[in-house]
C-alpha positions as CSV (number, residue, x, y, z in Angstrom):
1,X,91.0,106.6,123.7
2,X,90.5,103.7,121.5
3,X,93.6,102.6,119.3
4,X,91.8,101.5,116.8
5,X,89.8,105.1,116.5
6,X,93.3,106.5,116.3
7,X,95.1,104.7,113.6
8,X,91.7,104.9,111.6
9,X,91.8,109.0,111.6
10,X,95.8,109.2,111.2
11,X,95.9,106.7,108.0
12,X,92.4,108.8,106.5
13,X,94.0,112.1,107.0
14,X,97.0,111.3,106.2
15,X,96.0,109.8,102.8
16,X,93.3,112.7,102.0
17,X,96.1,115.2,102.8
18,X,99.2,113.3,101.3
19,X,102.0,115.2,102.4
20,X,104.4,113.7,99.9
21,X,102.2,113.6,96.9
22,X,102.3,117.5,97.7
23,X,105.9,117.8,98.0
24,X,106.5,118.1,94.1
25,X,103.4,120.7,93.6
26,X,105.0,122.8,96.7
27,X,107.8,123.2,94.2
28,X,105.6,124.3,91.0
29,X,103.5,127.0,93.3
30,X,106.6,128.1,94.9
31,X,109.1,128.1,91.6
32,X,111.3,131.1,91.4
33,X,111.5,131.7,95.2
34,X,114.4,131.5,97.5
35,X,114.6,129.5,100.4
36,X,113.5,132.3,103.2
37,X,110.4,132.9,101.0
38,X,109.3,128.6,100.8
39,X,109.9,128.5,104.2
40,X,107.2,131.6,104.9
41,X,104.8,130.3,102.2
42,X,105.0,126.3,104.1
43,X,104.6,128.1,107.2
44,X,101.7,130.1,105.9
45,X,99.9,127.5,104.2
46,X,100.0,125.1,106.7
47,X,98.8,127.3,109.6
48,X,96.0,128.2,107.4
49,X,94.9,124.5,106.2
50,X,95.4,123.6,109.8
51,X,92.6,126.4,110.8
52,X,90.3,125.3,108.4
53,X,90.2,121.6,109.2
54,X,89.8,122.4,113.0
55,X,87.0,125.2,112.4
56,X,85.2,122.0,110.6
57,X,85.9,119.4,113.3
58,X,84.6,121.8,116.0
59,X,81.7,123.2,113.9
60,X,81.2,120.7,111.1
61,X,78.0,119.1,112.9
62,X,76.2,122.4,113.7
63,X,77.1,123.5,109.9
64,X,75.4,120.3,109.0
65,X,72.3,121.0,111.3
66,X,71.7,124.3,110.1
67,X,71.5,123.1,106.5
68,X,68.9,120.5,108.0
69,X,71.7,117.5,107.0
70,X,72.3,114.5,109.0
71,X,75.4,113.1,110.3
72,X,74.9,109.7,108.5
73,X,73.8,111.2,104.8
74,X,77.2,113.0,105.3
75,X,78.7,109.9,106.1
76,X,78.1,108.5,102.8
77,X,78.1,111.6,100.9
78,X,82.0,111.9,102.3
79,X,82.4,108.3,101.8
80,X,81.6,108.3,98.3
81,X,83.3,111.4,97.7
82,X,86.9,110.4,99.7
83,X,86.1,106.9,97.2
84,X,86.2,108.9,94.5
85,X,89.3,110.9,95.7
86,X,90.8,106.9,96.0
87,X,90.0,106.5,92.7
88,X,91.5,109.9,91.1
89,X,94.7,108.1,93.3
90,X,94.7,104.7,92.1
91,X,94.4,106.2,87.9
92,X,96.8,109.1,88.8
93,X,94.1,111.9,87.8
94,X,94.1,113.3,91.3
95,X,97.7,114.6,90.7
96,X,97.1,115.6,87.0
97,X,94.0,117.8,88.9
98,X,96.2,119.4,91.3
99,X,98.9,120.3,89.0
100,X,96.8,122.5,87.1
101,X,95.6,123.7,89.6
102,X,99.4,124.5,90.6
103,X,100.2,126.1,87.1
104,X,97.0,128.5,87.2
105,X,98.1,129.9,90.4
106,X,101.6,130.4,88.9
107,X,100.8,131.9,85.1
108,X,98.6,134.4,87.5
109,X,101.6,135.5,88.9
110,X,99.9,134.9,93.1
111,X,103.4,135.0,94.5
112,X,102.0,136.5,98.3
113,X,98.9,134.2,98.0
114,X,100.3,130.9,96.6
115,X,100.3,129.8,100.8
116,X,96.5,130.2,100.6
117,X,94.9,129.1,97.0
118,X,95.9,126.5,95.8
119,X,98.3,125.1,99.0
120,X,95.9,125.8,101.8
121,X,92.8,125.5,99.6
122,X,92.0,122.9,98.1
123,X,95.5,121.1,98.4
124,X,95.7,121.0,102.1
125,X,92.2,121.2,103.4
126,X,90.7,120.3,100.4
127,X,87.1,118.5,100.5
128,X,88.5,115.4,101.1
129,X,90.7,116.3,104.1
130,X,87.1,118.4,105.1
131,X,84.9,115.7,104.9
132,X,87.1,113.0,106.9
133,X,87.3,115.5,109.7
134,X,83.8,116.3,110.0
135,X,82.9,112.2,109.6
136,X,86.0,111.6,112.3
137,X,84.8,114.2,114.6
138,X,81.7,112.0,115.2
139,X,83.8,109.5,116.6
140,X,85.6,111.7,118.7
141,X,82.6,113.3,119.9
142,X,84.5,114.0,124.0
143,X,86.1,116.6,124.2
144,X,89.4,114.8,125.2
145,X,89.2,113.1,121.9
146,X,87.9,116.0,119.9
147,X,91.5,117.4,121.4
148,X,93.3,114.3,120.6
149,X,91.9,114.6,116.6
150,X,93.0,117.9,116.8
151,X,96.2,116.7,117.8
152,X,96.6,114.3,115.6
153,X,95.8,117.0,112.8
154,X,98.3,119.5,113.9
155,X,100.8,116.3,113.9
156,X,99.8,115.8,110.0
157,X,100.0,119.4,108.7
158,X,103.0,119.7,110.9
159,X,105.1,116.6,108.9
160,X,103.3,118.6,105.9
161,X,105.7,121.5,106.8
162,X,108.6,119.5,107.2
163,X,107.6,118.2,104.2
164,X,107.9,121.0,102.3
165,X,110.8,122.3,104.2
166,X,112.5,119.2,102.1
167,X,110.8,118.9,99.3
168,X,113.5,119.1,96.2
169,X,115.2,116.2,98.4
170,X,111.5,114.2,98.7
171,X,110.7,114.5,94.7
172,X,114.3,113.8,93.8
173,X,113.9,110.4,96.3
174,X,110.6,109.3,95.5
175,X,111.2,110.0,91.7
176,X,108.5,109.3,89.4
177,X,108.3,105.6,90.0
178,X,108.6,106.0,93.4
179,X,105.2,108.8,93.9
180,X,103.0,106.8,91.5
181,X,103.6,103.1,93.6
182,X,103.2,105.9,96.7
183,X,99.8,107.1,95.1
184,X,98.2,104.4,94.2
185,X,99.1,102.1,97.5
186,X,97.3,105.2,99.3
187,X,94.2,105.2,97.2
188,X,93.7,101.6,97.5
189,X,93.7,102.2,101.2
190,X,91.4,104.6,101.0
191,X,88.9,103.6,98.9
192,X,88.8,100.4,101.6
193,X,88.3,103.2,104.4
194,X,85.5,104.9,102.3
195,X,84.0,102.2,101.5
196,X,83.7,101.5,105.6
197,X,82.6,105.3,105.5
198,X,79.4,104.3,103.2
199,X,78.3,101.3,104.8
200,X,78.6,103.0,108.5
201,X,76.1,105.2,106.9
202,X,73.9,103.1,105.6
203,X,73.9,101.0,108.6
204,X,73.1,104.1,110.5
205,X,69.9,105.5,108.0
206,X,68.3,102.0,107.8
207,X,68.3,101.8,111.9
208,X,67.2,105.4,112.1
């Protein structure tokens, strides 16, 4: 399998999912809760984002043919979007977004289903983290690498979990300075990787 191939899907699911910048919103869904109860809610959430992102890697392409879509239009539709997700990074909105998305959850008072809206949906597979997989399924197109990017997915959600499993120790470390330089170093690489995204696409609809 290409390096290359491999260090390009790790760093854009990594940065569409953002484990860390999650870390502090794990603690606002999951306020009032004892330790057993995180550790079901992480567990729950991540097996569930981790489903969802796999269902679209395997079937992403035939959910695009049936809605008569082609692979490179999605291309720069998902680039533009993950450029836009690089940009709600870079100005800090992204996180303003998810927090209220966070507090909703909690004034409803969704204790048993804070693991699947908003942690599973749309913080962990979110349309960012769907449209990278469908684009990076393309390029894994074997089915020894369309197990290796499920691989490297499971590894991802998984450092989610741990993640969470530590996350009043992760916000106290990062602090406030420490997330936003964390946030916006990640947006700026991947608005670069979206950018690549677009013009892959274009490349591809002018030759087709």
């Amino acid at each position: 399998m290409n390096f290359d191939l491999i260090v390009n899907a790790v760093v854009t699911l990594l940065v569409t999912i953002d484990p860390a910048g999650l870390a502090p919103l794990f603690l606002a869904v999951t306020g009032g809760m004892d330790s057993t109860q995180r550790k079901q809610v992480a567990l729950r959430s991540c097996l569930m984002g981790f489903a969802i992102l796999v269902v679209f890697v395997i079937a992403g392409s035939g959910i695009l043919t049936l809605f008569g879509i082609t692979l490179p239009a999605f291309r720069v539709a998902g680039g533009l979007l993950l450029f836009w997700i690089a940009f709600e990074m870079i100005f800090e909105k992204r996180q303003e977004r998810h927090e209220e998305t966070a507090q909703k959850a909690i004034t409803a008072d969704q204790v048993r289903s804070v693991a699947i809206f908003p942690l599973a949906i749309p913080l962990l597979a979110g349309p960012g983290a769907i449209s990278a997989g469908i684009l990076l399924s393309n390029d894994f197109a074997s089915p020894t690498q369309r197990t290796g990017l499920i691989l490297i997915i499971g590894a991802i959600i998984f450092v989610t979990y741990l993640v969470f499993l530590v996350a009043e120790k992760v916000d106290k470390l990062l602090g406030e300075t420490g997330r936003s330089v964390l946030t916006r170093l990640l947006g700026v690489i991947l608005s670069a990787l979206a950018v690549q995204f677009v013009a892959d696409g274009i490349k591809a609809i002018i030759a087709g």
